[in-house]
Phi, psi and omega in degrees: 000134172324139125245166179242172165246156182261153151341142179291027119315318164078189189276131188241122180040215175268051181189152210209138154244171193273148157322163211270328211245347159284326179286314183287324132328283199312321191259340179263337174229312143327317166065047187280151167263159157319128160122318183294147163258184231197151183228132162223158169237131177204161197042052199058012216226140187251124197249150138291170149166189173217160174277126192269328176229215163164125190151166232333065166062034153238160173257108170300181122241157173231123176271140206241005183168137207249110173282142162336145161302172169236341162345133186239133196312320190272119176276128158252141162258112186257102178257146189246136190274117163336120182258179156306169156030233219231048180278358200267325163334307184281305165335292177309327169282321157323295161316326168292292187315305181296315155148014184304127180294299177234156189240126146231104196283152189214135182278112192205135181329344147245064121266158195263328193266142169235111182254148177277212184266317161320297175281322165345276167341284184305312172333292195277344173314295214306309197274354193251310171316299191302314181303345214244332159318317216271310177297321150353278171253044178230335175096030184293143145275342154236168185270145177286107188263168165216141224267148138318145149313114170274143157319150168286340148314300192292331180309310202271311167307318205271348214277005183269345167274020181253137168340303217183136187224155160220149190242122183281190200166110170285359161274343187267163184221139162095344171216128177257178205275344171286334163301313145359297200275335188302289196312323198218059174296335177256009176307138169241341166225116192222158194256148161246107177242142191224141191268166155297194183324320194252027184052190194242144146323147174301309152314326168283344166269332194281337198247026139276312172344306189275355158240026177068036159274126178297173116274121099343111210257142170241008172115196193257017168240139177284109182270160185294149155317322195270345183247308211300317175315305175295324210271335151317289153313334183279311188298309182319298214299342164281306194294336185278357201048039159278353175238035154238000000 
C-alpha cells in the first residue's frame, strides 16, 4: 500500500490532503485515482484511508481508520561526529529505519570532512531527503529530521536538555548499555554521540563528562563510525522494548 504524508492542515474531520511533493507523486508517477486506498501519516498519527479527490493539484483522502504507531517510546537524538564520503547517508536511512527521532551532525576535532555553512545547508537538504524516502518506507509515522551541522561547543549546550545523554567510547570500560538501562528504566529521551572516523579525544569526553554525558562500552571489539551508531540504538531499543 502507498503511503503519504499530509499537509500541513492535518486531518480536519475525516479528510487530509497529501503534502505538496506526495500529491504531485501520487498523480504524475504513480498515477492513482480515486476510490484507491492509502496508508497516511499526519500530526503523528498513523491512518487508512482512500482518494477521495484529485484536483488543481491537490489529493484529498478521506480516512477510513486510525493504525497502531510505529513510533518507538524511547526518542534517541543521535549526534553523529561528521564521517567521510557517503557514509553519513547511510547513517541517516538507518536511523530512520531502526526509529531514531533526530540525526544531528557535529564537527569534532578529529573530523576529516570540514563543511562551511553553504555546503552544510546542501549537506542537509540532501540527507532531510534521503530521511523522508526512508520514512516513507519504513512506515514512520512521523519524519525523522536531521539538522545542519553543528559545533562540539553546540554539542555541549544542547546534550543537558535531554533525559540522558551517552557517548560508546572504546575506551570505557565496565559500563554497558544494559547497566545504562538497569539505572535509567524510565528514560524517554536520550541523546547518543558517535565520534567520526578517527574517534574522539580524551578532552572532547571529559568535557561531555562535565555535562552528565556517561561513556559507554559496545564491547571489545572497535566499530566503524557508521556501526557504532546503529549498533547502540538497536540494542536500547530492544532493551527498552521497542522492538517487540
Amino acid at each position: 500500500m502507498h503511503r503519504f504524508y499530509a499537509d500541513e492542515r492535518g486531518v480536519n474531520g475525516e479528510v487530509a490532503y497529501l503534502c505538496e511533493e506526495d500529491a504531485r507523486h501520487a498523480t504524475r508517477v504513480l498515477r492513482m485515482k480515486t476510490g484507491e486506498n492509502c496508508e497516511l501519516f499526519a500530526d503523528g498519527r498513523r491512518f487508512s484511508g482512500e482518494i477521495a479527490s484529485i484536483g488543481d493539484g491537490e489529493v484529498a483522502v478521506r480516512i477510513t481508520g486510525e493504525m497502531p504507531s510505529t513510533e518507538a517510546n524511547l526518542r534517541i537524538t543521535l549526534y553523529q561526529g561528521l564521517p567521510k564520503a557517503d557514509k553519513m547517508e547511510l547513517i541517516v536511512q538507518k536511523s530512520v529505519e531502526l526509529g531514531a527521532c533526530a540525526v544531528v551532525p557535529v564537527a569534532m576535532s578529529r573530523c576529516v570532512v570540514q563543511l562551511d555553512q553553504k555546503d552544510g545547508r546542501k549537506k542537509q537538504e540532501r540527507w532531510q531527503k534521503i530521511a523522508r524516502e526512508a520514512c516513507k518506507q519504513s512506515g514512520r509515522c512521523e519524519m525523522m529530521q536531521v539538522t545542519e551541522p553543528i559545533s562540539f561547543k553546540q554539542l555541549l549546550s544542547r546534550l543537558p536538555e535531554h533525559g540522558a545523554a551517552i557517548v560508546p567510547w572504546e575506551d570505557a570500560r565496565g559500563y554497558s548499555l544494559a547497566r545504562f538501562h538497569k539505572e535509567h528504566p524510565d528514560v524517554t529521551d536520550l541523546a547518543i554521540v558517535i565520534g567520526p572516523e578517527g574517534g574522539m579525544s580524551e578532552d572532547e569526553i571529559a568535557r561531555m563528562k562535565d555535562v552528565s554525558c556517561r561513556s559507554v562500552t559496545l564491547g571489545p571489539r572497535i566499530l566503524r563510525t557508521e556501526t557504532a551508531g546503529l549498533c547502540a540504538m538497536s540494542a536500547l531499543f530492544c532493551l527498552y522494548g521497542d522492538m517487540e
